[in-house]
C-alpha positions in Angstrom: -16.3 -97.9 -130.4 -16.7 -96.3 -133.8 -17.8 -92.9 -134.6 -20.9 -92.6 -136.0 -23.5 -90.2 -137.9 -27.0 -89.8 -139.3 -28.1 -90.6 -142.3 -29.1 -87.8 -144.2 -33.0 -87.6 -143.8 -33.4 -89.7 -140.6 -33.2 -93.7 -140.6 -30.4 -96.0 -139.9 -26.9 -94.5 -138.1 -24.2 -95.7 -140.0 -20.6 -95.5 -139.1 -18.5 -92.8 -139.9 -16.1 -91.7 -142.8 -13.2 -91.8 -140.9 -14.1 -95.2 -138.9 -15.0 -96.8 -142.4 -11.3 -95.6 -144.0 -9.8 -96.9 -141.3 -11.0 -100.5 -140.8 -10.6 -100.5 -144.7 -7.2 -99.7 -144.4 -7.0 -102.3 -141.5 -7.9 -104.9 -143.4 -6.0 -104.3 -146.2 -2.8 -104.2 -144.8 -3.4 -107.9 -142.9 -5.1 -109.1 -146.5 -2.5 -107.7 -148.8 0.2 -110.4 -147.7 -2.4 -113.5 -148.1 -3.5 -112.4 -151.8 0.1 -111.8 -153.1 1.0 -115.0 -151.7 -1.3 -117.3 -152.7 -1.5 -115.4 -155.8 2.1 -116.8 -156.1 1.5 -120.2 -154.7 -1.3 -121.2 -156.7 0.6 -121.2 -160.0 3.2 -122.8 -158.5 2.0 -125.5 -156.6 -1.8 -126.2 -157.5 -2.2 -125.1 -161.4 -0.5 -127.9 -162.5 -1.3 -126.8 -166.5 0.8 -123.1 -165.2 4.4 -122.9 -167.1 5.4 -121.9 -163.6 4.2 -125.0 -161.8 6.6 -126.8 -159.7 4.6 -130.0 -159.6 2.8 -129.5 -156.4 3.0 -129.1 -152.9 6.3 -130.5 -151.1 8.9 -130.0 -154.4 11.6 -128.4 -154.3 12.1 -125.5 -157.0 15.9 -125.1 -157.8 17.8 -122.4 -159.0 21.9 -122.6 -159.7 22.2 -118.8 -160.6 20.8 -115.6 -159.4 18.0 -113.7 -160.3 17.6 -111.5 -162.8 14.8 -109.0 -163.9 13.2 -111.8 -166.0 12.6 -113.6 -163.1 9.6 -113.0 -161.3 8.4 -116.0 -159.8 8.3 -113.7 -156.5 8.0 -109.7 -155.6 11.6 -108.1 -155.6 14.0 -110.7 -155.2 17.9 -110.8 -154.4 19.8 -110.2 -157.4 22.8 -111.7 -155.8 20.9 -114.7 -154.6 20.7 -118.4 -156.0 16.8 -119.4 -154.7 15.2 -123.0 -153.8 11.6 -123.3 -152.3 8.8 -125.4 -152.2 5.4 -124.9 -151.1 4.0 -127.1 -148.0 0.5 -128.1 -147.5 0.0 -129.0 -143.7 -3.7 -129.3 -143.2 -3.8 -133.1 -144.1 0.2 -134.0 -142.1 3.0 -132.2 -141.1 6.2 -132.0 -143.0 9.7 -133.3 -142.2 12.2 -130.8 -144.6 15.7 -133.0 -144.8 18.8 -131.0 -145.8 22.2 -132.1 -146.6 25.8 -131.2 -145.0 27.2 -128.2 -146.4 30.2 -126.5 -145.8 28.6 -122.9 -146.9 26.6 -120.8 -145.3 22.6 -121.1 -145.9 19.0 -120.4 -144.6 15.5 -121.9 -144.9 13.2 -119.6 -143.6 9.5 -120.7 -142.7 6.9 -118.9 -142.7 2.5 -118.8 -143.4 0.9 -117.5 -146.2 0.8 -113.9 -144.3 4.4 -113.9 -143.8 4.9 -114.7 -140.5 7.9 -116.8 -139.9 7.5 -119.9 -137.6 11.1 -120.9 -137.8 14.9 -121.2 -140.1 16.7 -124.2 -140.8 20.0 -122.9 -141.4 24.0 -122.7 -140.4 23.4 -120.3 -138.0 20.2 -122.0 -136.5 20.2 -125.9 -137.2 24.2 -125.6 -138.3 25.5 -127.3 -141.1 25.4 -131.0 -140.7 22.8 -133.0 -142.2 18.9 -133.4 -140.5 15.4 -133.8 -140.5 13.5 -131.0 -139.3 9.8 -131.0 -138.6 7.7 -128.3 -139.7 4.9 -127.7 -137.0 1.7 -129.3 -135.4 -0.8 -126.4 -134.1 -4.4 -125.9 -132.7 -5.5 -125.5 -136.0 -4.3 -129.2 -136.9 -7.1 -130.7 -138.8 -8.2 -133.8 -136.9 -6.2 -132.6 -133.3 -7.8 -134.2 -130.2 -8.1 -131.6 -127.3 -7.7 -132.6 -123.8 -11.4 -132.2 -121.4 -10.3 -129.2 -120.2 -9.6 -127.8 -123.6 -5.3 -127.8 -123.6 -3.4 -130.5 -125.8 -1.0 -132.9 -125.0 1.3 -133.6 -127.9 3.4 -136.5 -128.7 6.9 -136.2 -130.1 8.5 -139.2 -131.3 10.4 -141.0 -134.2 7.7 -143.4 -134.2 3.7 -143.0 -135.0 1.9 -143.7 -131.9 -0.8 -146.6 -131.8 -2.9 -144.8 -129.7 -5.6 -143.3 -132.3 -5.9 -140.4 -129.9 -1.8 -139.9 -129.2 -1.6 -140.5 -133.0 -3.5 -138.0 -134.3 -1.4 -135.4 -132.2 1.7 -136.9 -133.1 5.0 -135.0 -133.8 7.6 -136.8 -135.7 11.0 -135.9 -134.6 14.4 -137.5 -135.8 15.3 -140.1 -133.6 18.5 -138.6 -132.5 18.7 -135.2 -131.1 16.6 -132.3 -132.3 14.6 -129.0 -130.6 11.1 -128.4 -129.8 9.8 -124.6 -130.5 6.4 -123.1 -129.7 5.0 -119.9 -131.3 2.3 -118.4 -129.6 -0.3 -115.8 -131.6 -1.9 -112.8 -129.9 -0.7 -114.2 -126.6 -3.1 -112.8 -123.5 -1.6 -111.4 -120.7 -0.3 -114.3 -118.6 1.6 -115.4 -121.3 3.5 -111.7 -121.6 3.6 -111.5 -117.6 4.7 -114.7 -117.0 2.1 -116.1 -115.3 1.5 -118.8 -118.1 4.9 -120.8 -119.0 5.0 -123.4 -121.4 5.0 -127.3 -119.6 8.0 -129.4 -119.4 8.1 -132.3 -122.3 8.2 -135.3 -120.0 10.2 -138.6 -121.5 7.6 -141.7 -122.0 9.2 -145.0 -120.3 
């Protein structure tokens, strides 16, 4: 519970000084990363009048040579780096990211608009043959249907469900063989302890 102190002449308590600074400084360091990037995405990928647009959400921005200090379509990049990204919208569908073969070595990483990274695509993770690689269905799925006692059942497959209710918490997957990964936020303590594992996928006859 915070601190907290009189007003000066009576009336309301109000929270400290030191209570104040340090929620402020709370705040700012979870807030910081979602300004500077959407600062950054919004140029890119939903100002579409913005020299730096890319065209929108799901487009690939190339680069064939590495960055230099004119460059600053992101903070502090690699200057021994050539760069491709694209920005990807998931509240209406997931994304399936396809990548060629290649013989050198490369990464993809994911991650949200606060910087936490939900998964690479890459020679060290994915290797370096070609593939489809789904991007990630959540609770937060607009449109998700819950189960009556509140859990989900997901539905990976190649193919979109008919089932209205299977459909709408549908994961594509390649049809050949590919890997399933769950990220869990703030987990509670049966996750850390153990006593809450993650359910087998079970194969649909």
């Amino acid at each position: 519970m915070a601190e907290k102190a009189d007003r000066p002449g009576g009336g309301a308590r109000q929270p400290a000084e030191r209570a104040v600074r340090e929620t402020a400084a709370e705040a700012w360091i979870w807030g910081y990363p979602l300004l500077e990037n959407y600062r950054t995405m919004y140029p890119q990928a939903i100002d579409a009048d913005d020299p730096r647009s890319v065209g929108g959400f799901g487009r690939f921005r190339h680069y064939s040579r590495p960055f230099t200090p004119a460059d600053t379509d992101v903070v502090t990049p690699n200057n021994d780096t050539p760069y491709s990204w694209a920005w990807l919208d998931l509240r209406a569908e997931p994304w399936v990211v396809s990548v060629p073969a290649t013989d050198r070595y490369y990464v993809l990483p994911l991650h949200d608009l606060d910087t936490s990274y939900v998964g690479f695509i890459g020679a060290r993770t994915t290797g370096n043959e070609a593939g489809d690689h789904l991007y990630s269905i959540g609770d937060r799925t607009p449109g998700i249907v819950r189960d009556a006692d509140g859990g989900l059942t997901l539905h990976v497959s190649a193919t979109r469900p008919e089932d209205p209710a299977e459909a709408a918490n549908w994961l594509p997957a390649p049809a050949g063989p590919f890997t399933v990964t769950i990220r869990v936020y703030g987990p509670d303590p049966s996750v850390l302890d153990g006593g809450w594992t993650i359910p087998a996928l079970t194969p649909r006859s």
